[in-house]
PDB file of N, H, CA, C and O in Angstrom:
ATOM      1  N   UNK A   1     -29.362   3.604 -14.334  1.00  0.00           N
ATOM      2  CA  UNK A   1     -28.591   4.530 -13.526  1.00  0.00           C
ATOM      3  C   UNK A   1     -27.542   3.730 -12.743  1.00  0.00           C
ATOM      4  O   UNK A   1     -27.977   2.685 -12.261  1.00  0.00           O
ATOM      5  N   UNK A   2     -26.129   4.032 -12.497  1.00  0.00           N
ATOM      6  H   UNK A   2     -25.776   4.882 -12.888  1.00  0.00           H
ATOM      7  CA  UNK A   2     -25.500   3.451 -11.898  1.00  0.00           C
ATOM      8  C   UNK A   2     -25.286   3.846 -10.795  1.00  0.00           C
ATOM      9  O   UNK A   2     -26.060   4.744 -10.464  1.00  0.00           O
ATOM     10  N   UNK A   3     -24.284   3.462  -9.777  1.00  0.00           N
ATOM     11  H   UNK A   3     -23.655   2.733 -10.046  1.00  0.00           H
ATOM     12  CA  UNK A   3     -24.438   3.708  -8.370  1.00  0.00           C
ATOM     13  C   UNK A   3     -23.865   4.721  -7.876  1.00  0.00           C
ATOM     14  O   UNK A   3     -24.128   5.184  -6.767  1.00  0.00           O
ATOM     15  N   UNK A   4     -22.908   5.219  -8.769  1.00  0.00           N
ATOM     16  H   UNK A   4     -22.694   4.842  -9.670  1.00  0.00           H
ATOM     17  CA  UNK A   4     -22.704   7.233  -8.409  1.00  0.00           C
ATOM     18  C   UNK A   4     -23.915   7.667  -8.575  1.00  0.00           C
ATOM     19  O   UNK A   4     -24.519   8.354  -7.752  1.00  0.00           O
ATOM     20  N   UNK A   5     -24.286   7.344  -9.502  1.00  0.00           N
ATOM     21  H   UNK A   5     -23.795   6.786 -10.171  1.00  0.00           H
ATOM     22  CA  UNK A   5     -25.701   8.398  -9.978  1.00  0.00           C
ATOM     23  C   UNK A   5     -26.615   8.373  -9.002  1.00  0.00           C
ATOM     24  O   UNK A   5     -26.788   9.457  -8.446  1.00  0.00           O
ATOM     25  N   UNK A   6     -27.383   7.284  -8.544  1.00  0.00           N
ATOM     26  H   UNK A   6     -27.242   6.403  -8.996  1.00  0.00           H
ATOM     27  CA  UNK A   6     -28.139   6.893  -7.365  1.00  0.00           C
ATOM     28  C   UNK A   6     -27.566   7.884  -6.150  1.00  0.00           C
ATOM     29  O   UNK A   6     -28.288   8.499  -5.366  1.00  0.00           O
ATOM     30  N   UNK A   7     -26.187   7.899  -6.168  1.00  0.00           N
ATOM     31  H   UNK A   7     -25.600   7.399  -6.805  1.00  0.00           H
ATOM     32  CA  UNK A   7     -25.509   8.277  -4.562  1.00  0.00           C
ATOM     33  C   UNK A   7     -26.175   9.762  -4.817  1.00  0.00           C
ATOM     34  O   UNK A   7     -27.131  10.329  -4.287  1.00  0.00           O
ATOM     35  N   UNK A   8     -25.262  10.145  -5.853  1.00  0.00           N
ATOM     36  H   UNK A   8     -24.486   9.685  -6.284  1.00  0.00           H
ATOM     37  CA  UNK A   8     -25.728  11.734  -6.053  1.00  0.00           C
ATOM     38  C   UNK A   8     -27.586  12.347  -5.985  1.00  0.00           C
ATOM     39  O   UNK A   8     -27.985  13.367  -5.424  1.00  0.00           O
ATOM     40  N   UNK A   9     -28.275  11.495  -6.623  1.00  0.00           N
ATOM     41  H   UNK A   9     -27.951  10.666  -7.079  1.00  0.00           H
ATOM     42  CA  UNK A   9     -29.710  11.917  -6.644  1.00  0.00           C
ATOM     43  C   UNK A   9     -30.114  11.659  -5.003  1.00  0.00           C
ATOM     44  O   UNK A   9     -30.834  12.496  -4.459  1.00  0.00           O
ATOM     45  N   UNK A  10     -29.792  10.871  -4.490  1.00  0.00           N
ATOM     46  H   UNK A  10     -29.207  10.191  -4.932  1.00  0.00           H
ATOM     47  CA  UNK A  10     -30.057  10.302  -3.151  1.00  0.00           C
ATOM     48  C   UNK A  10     -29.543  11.961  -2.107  1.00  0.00           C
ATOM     49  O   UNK A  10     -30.158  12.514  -1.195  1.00  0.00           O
ATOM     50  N   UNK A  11     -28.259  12.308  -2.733  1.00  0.00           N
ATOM     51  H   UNK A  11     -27.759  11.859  -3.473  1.00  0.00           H
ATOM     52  CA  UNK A  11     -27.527  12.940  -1.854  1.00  0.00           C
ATOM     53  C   UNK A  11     -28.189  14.343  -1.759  1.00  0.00           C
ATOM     54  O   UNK A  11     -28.110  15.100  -0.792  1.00  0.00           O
ATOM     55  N   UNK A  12     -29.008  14.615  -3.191  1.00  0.00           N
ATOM     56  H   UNK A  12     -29.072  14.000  -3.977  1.00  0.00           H
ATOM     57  CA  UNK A  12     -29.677  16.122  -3.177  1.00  0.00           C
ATOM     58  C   UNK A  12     -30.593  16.449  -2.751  1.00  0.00           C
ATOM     59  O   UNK A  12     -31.118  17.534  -3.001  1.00  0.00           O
ATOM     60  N   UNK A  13     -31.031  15.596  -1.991  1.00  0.00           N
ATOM     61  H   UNK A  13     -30.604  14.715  -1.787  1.00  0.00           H
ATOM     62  CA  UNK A  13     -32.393  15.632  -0.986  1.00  0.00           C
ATOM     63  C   UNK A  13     -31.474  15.844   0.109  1.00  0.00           C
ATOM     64  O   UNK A  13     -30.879  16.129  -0.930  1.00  0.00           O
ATOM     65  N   UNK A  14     -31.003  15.945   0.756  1.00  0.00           N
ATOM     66  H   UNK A  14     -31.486  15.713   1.600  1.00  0.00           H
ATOM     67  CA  UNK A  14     -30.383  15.670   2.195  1.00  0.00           C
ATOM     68  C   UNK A  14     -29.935  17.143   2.636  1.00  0.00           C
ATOM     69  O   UNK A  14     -29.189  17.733   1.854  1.00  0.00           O
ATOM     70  N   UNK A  15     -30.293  17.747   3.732  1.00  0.00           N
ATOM     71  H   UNK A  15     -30.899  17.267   4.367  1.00  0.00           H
ATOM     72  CA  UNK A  15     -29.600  18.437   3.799  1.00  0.00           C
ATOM     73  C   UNK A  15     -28.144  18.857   4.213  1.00  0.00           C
ATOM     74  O   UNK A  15     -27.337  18.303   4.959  1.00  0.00           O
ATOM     75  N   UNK A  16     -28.094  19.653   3.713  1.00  0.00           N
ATOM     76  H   UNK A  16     -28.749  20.104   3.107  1.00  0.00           H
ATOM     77  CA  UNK A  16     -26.275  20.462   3.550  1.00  0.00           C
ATOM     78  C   UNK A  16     -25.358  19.642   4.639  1.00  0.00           C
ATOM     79  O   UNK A  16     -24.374  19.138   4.098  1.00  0.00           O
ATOM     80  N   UNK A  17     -25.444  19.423   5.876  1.00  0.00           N
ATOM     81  H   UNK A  17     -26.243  19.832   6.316  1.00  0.00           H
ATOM     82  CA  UNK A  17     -24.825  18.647   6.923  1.00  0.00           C
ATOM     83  C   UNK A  17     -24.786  17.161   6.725  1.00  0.00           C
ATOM     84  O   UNK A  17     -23.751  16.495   6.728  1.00  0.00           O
ATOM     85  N   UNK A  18     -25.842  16.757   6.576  1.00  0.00           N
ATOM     86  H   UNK A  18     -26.683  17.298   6.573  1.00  0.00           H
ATOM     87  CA  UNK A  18     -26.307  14.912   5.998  1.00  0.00           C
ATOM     88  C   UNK A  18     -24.911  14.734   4.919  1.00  0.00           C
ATOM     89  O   UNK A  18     -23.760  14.325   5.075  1.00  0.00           O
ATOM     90  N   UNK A  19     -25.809  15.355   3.605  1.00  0.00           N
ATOM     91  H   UNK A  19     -26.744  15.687   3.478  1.00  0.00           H
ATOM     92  CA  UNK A  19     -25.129  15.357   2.585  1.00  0.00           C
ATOM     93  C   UNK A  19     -23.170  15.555   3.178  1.00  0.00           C
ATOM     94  O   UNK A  19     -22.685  14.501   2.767  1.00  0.00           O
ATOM     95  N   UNK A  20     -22.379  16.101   3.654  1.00  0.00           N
ATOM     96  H   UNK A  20     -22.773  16.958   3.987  1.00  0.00           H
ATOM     97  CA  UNK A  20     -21.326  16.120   4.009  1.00  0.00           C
ATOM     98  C   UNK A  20     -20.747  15.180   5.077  1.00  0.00           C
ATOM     99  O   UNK A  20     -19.604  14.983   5.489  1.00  0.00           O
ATOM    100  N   UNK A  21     -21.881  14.704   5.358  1.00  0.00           N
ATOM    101  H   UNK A  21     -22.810  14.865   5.024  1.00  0.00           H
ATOM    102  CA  UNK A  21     -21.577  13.497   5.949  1.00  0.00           C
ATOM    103  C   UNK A  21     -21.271  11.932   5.406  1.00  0.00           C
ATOM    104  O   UNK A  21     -20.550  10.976   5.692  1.00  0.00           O
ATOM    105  N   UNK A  22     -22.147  12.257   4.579  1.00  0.00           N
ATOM    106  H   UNK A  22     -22.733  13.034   4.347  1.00  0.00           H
ATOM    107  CA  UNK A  22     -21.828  11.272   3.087  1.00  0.00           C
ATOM    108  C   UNK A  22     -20.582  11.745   2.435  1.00  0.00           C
ATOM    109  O   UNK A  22     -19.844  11.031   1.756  1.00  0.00           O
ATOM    110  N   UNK A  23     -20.421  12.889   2.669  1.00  0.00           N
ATOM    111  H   UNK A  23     -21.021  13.469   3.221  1.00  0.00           H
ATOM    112  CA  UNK A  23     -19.174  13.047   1.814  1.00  0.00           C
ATOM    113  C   UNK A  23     -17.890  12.407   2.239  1.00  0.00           C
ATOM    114  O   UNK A  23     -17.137  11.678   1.594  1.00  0.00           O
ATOM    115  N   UNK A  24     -17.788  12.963   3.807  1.00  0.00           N
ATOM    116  H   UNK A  24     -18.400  13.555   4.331  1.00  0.00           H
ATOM    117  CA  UNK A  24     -17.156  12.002   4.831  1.00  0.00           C
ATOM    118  C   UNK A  24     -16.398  10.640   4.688  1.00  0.00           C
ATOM    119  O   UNK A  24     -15.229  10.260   4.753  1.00  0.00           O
ATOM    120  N   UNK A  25     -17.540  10.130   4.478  1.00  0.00           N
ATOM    121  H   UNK A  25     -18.489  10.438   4.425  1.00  0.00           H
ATOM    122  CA  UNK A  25     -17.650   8.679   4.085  1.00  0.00           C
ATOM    123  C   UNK A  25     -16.930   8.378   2.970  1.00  0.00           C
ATOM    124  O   UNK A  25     -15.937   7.650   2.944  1.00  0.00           O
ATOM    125  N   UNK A  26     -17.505   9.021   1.916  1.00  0.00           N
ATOM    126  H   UNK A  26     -18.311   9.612   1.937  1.00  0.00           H
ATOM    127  CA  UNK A  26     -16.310   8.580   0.967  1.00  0.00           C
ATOM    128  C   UNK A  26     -14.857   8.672   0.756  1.00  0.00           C
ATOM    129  O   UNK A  26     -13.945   8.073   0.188  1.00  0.00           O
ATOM    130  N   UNK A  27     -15.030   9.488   1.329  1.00  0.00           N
ATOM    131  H   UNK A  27     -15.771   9.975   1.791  1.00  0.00           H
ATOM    132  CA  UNK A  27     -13.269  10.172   1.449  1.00  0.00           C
ATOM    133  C   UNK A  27     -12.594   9.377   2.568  1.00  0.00           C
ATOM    134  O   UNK A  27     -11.398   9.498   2.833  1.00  0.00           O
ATOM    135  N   UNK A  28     -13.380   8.610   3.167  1.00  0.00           N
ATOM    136  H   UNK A  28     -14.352   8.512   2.952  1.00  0.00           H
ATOM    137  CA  UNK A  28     -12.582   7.602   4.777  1.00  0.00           C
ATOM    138  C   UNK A  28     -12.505   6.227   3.494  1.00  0.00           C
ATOM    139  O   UNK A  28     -11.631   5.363   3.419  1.00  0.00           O
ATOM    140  N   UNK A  29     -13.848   6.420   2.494  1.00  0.00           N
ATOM    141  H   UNK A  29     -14.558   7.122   2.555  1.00  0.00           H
ATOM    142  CA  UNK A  29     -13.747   4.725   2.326  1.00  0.00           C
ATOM    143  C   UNK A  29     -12.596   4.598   1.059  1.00  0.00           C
ATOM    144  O   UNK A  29     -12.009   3.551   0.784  1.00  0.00           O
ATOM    145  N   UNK A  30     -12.418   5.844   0.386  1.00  0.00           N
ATOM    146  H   UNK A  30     -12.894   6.695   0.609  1.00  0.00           H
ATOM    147  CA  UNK A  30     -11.201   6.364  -0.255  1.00  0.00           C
ATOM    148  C   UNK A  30      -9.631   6.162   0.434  1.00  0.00           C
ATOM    149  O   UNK A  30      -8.684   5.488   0.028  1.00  0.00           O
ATOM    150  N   UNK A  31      -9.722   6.745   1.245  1.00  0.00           N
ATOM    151  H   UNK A  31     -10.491   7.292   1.575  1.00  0.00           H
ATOM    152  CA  UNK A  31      -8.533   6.529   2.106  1.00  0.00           C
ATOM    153  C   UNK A  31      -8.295   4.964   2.882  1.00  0.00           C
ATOM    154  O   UNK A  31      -7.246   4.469   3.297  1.00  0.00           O
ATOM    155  N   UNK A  32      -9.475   4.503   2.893  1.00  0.00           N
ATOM    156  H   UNK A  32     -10.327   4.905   2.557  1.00  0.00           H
ATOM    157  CA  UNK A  32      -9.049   2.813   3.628  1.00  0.00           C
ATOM    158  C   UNK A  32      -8.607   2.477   2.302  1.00  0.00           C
ATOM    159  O   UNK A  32      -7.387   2.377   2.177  1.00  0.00           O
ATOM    160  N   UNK A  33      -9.196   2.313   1.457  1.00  0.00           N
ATOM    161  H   UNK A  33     -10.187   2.394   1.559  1.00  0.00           H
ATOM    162  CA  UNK A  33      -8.634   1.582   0.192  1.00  0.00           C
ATOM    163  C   UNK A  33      -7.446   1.813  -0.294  1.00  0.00           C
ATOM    164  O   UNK A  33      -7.116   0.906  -1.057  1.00  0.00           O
ATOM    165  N   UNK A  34      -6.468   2.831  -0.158  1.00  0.00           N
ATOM    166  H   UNK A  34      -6.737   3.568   0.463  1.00  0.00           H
ATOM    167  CA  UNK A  34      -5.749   3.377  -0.099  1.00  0.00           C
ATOM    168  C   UNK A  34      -4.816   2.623   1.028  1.00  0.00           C
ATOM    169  O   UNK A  34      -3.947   1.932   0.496  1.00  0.00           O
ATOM    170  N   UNK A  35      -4.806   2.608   1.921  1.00  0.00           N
ATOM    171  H   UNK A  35      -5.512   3.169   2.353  1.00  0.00           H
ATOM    172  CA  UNK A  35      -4.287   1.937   2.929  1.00  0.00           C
ATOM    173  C   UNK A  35      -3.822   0.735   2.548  1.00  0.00           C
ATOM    174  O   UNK A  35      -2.678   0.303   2.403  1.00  0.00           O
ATOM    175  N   UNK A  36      -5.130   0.155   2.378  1.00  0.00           N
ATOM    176  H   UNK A  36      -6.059   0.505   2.496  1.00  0.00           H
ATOM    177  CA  UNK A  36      -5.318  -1.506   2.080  1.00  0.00           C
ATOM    178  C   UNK A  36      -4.223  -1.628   0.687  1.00  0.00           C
ATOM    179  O   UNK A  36      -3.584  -2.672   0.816  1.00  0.00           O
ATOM    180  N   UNK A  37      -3.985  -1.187  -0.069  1.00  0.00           N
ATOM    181  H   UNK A  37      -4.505  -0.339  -0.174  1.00  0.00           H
ATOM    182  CA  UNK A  37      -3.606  -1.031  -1.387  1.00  0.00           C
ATOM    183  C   UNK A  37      -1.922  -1.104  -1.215  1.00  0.00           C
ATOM    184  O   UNK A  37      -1.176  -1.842  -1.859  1.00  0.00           O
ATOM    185  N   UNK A  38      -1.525  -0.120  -0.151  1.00  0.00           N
ATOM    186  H   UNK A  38      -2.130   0.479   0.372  1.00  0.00           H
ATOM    187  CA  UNK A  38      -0.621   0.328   0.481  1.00  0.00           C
ATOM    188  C   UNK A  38       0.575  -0.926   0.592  1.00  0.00           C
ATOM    189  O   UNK A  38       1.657  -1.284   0.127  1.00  0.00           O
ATOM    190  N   UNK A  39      -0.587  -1.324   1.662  1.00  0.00           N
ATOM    191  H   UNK A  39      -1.466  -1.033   2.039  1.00  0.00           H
ATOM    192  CA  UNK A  39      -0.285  -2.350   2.816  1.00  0.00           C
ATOM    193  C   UNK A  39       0.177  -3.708   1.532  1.00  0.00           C
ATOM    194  O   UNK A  39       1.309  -4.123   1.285  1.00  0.00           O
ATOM    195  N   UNK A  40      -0.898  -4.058   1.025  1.00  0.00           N
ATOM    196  H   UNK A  40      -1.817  -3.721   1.226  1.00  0.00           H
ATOM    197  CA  UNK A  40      -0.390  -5.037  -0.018  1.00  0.00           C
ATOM    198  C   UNK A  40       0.549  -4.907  -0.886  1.00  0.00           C
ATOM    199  O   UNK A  40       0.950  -5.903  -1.489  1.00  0.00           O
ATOM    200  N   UNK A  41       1.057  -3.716  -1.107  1.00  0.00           N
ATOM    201  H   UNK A  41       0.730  -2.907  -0.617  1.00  0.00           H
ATOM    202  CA  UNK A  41       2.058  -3.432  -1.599  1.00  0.00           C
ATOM    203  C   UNK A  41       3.153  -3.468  -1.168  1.00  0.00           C
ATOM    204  O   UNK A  41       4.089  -3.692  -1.935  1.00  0.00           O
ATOM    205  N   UNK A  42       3.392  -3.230   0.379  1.00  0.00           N
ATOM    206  H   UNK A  42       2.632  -3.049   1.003  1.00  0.00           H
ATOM    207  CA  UNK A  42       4.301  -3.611   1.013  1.00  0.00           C
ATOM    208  C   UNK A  42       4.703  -5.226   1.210  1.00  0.00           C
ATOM    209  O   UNK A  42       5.750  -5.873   1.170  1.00  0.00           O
ATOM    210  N   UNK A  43       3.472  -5.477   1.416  1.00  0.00           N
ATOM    211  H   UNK A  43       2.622  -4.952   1.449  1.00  0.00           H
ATOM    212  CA  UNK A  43       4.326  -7.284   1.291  1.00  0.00           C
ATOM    213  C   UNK A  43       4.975  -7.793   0.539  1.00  0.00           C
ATOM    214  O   UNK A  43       6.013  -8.435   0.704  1.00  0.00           O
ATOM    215  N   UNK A  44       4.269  -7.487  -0.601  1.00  0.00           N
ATOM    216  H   UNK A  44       3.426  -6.966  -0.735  1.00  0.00           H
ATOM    217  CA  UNK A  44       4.735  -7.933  -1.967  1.00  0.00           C
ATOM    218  C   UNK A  44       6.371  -7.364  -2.200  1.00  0.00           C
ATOM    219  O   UNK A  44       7.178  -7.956  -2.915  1.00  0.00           O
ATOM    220  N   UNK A  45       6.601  -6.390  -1.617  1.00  0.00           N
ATOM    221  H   UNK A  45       5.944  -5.908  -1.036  1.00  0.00           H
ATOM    222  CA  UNK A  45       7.915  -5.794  -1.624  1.00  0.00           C
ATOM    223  C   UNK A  45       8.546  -6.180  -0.661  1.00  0.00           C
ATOM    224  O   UNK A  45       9.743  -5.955  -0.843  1.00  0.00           O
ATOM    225  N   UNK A  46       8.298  -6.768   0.511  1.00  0.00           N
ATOM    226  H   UNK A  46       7.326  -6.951   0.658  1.00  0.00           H
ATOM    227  CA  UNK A  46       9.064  -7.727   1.974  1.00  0.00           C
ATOM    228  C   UNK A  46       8.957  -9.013   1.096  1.00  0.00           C
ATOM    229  O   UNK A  46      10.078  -9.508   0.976  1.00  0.00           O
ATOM    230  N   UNK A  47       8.082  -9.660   0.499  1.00  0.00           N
ATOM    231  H   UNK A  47       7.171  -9.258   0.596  1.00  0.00           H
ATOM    232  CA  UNK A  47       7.742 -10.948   0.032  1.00  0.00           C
ATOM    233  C   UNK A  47       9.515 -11.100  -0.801  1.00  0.00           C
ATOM    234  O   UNK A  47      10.402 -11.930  -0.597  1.00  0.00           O
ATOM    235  N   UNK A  48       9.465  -9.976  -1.702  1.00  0.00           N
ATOM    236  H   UNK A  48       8.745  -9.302  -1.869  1.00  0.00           H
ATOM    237  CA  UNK A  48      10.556 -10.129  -3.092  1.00  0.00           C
ATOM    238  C   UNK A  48      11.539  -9.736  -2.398  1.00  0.00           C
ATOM    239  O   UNK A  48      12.480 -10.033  -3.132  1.00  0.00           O
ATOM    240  N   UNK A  49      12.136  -9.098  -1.150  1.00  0.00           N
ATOM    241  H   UNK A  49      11.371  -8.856  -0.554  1.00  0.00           H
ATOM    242  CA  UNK A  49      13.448  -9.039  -0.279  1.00  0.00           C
ATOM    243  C   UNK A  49      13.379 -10.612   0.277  1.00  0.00           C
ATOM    244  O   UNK A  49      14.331 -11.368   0.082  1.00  0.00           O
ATOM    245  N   UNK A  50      12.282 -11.009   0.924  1.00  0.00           N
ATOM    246  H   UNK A  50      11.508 -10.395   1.083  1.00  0.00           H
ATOM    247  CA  UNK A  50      12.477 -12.112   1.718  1.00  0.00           C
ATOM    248  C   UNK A  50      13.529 -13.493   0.923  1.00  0.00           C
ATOM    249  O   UNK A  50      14.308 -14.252   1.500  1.00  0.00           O
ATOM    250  N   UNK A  51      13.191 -13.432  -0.514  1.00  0.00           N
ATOM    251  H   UNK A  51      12.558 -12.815  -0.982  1.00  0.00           H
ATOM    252  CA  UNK A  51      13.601 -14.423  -1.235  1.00  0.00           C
ATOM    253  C   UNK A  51      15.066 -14.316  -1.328  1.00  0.00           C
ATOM    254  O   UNK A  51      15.909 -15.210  -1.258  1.00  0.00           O
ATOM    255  N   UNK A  52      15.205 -13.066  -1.496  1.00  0.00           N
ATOM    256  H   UNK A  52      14.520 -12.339  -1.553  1.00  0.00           H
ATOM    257  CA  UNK A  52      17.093 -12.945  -1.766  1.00  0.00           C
ATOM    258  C   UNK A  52      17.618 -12.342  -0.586  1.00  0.00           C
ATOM    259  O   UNK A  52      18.848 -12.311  -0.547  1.00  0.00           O
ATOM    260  N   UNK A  53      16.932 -11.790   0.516  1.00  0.00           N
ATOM    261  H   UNK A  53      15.932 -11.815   0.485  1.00  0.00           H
ATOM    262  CA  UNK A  53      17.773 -11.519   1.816  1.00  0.00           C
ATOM    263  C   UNK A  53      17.812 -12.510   2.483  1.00  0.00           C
ATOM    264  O   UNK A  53      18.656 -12.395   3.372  1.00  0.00           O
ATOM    265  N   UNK A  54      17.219 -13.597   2.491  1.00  0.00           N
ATOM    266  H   UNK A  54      16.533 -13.690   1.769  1.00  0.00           H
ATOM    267  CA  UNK A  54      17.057 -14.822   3.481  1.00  0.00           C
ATOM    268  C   UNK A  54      18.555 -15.596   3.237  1.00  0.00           C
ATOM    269  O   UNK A  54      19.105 -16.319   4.068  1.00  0.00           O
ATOM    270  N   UNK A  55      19.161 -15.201   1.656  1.00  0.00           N
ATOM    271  H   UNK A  55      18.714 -14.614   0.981  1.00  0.00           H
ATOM    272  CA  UNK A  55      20.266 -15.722   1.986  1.00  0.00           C
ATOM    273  C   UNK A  55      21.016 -15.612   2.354  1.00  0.00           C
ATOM    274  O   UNK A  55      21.622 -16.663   2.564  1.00  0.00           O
ATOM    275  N   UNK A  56      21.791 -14.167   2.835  1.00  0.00           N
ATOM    276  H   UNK A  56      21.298 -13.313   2.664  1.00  0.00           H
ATOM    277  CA  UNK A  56      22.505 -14.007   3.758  1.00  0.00           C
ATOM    278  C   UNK A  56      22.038 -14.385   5.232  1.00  0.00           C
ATOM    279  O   UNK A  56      20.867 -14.402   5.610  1.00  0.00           O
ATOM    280  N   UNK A  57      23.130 -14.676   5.976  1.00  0.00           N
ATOM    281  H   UNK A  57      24.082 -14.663   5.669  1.00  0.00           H
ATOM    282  CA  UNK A  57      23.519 -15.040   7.190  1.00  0.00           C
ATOM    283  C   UNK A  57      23.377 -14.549   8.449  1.00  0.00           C
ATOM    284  O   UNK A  57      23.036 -15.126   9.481  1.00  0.00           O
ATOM    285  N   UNK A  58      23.782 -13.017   8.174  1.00  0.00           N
ATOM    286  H   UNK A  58      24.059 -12.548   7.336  1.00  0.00           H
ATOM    287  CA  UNK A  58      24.087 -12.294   9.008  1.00  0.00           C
ATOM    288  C   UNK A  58      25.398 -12.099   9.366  1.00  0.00           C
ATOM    289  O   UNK A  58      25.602 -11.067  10.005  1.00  0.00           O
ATOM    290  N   UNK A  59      26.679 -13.049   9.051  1.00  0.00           N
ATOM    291  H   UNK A  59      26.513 -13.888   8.532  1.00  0.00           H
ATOM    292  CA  UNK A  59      28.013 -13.188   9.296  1.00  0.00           C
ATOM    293  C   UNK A  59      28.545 -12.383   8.004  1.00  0.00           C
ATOM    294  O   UNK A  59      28.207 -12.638   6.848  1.00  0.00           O
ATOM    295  N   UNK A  60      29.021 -11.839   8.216  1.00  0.00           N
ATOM    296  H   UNK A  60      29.295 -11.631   9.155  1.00  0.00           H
ATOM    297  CA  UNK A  60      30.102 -11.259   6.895  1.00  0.00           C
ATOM    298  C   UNK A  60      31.598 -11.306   7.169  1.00  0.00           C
ATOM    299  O   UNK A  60      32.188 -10.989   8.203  1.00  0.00           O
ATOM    300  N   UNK A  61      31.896 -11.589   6.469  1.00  0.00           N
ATOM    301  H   UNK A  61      31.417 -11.846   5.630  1.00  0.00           H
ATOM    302  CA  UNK A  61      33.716 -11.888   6.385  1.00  0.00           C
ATOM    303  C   UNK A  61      33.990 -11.103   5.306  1.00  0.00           C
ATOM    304  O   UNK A  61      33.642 -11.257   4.135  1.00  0.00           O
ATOM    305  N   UNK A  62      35.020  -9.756   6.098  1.00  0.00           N
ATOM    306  H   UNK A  62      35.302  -9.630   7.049  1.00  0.00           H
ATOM    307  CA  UNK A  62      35.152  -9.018   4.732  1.00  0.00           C
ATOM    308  C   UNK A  62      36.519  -9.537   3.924  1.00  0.00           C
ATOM    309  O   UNK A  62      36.737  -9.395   2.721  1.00  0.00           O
ATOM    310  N   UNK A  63      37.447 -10.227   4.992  1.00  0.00           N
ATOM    311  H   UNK A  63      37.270 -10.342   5.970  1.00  0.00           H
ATOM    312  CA  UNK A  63      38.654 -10.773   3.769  1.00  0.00           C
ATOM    313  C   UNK A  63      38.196 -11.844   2.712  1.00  0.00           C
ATOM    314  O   UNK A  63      38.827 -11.940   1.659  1.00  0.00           O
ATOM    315  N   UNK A  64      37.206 -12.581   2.944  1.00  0.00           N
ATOM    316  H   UNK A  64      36.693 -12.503   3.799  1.00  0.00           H
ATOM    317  CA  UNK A  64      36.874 -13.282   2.127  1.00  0.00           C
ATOM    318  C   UNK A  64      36.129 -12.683   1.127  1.00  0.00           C
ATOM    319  O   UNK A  64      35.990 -13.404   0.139  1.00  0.00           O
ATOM    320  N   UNK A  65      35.523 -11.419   1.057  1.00  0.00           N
ATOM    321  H   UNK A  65      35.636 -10.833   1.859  1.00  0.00           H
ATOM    322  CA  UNK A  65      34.505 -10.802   0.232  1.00  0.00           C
ATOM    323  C   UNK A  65      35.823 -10.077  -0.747  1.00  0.00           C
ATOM    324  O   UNK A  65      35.454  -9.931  -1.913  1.00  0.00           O
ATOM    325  N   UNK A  66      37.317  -9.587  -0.480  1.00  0.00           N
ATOM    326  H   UNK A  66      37.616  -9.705   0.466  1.00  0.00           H
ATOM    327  CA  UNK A  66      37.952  -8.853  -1.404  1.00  0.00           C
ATOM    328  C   UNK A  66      38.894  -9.823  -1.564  1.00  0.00           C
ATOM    329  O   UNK A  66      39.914  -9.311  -2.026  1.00  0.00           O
ATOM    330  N   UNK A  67      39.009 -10.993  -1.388  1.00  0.00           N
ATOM    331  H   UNK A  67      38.181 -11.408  -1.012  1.00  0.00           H
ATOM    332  CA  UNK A  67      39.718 -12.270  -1.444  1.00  0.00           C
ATOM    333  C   UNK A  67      39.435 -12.674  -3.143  1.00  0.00           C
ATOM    334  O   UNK A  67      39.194 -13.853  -3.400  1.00  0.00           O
ATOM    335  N   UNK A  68      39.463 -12.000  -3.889  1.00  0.00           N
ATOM    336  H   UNK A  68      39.659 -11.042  -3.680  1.00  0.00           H
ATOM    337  CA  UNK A  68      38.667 -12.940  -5.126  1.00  0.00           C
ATOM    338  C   UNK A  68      40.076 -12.364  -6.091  1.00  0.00           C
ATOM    339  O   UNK A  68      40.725 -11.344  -5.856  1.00  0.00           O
ATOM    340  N   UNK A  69      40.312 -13.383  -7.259  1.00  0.00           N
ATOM    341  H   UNK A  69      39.785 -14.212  -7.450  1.00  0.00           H
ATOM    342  CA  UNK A  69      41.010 -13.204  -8.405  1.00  0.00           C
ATOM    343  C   UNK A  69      40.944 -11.782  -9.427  1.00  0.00           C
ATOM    344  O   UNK A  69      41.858 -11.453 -10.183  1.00  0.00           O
ATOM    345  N   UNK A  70      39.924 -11.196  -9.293  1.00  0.00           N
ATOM    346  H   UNK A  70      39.181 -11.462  -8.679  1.00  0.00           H
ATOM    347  CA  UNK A  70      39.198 -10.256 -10.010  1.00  0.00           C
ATOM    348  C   UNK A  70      39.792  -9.258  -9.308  1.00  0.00           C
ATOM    349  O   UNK A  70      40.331  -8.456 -10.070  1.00  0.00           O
ATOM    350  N   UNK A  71      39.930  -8.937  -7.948  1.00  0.00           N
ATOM    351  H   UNK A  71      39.491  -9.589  -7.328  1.00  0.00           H
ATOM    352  CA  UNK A  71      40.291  -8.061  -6.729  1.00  0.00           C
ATOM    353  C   UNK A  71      41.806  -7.561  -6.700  1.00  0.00           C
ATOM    354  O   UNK A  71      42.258  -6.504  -6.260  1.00  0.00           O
ATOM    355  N   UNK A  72      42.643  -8.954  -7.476  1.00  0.00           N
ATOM    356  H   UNK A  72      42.276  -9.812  -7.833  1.00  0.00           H
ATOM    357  CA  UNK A  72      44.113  -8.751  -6.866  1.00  0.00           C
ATOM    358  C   UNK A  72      44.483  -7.476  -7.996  1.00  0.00           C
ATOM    359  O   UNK A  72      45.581  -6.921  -7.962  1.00  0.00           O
TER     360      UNK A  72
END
């Protein structure tokens, strides 16, 4: 038997309130994981800006940006 199965046989003894309390639970430990999942996903997406936004400056010079051969 695996460990849904266990949860569920475990859970049909309990009464109606218990049992939804367990339910509770899963649905919070659903939603943290979710979070967590989230969250790592976001870095990974600040991580891959960090590499190519770090090279700008912060200074922009716009005559030099339409200054190019291609432009005239």
């Amino acid at each position: 038997m695996n460990t849904a199965e266990l949860i569920y046989q475990e859970s049909k003894e309990l009464p109606e309130f218990e049992a939804r309390e367990v339910l509770d639970f899963v649905v919070f430990l659903k939603a943290k994981r979710q979070r967590k999942l989230a969250a790592e996903q976001e870095i990974a997406d600040m991580s891959e800006f960090d590499q190519f936004g770090s090279v700008f400056d912060g200074n922009f010079d716009r005559d030099a940006c339409y200054d190019r051969p291609h432009l005239r």
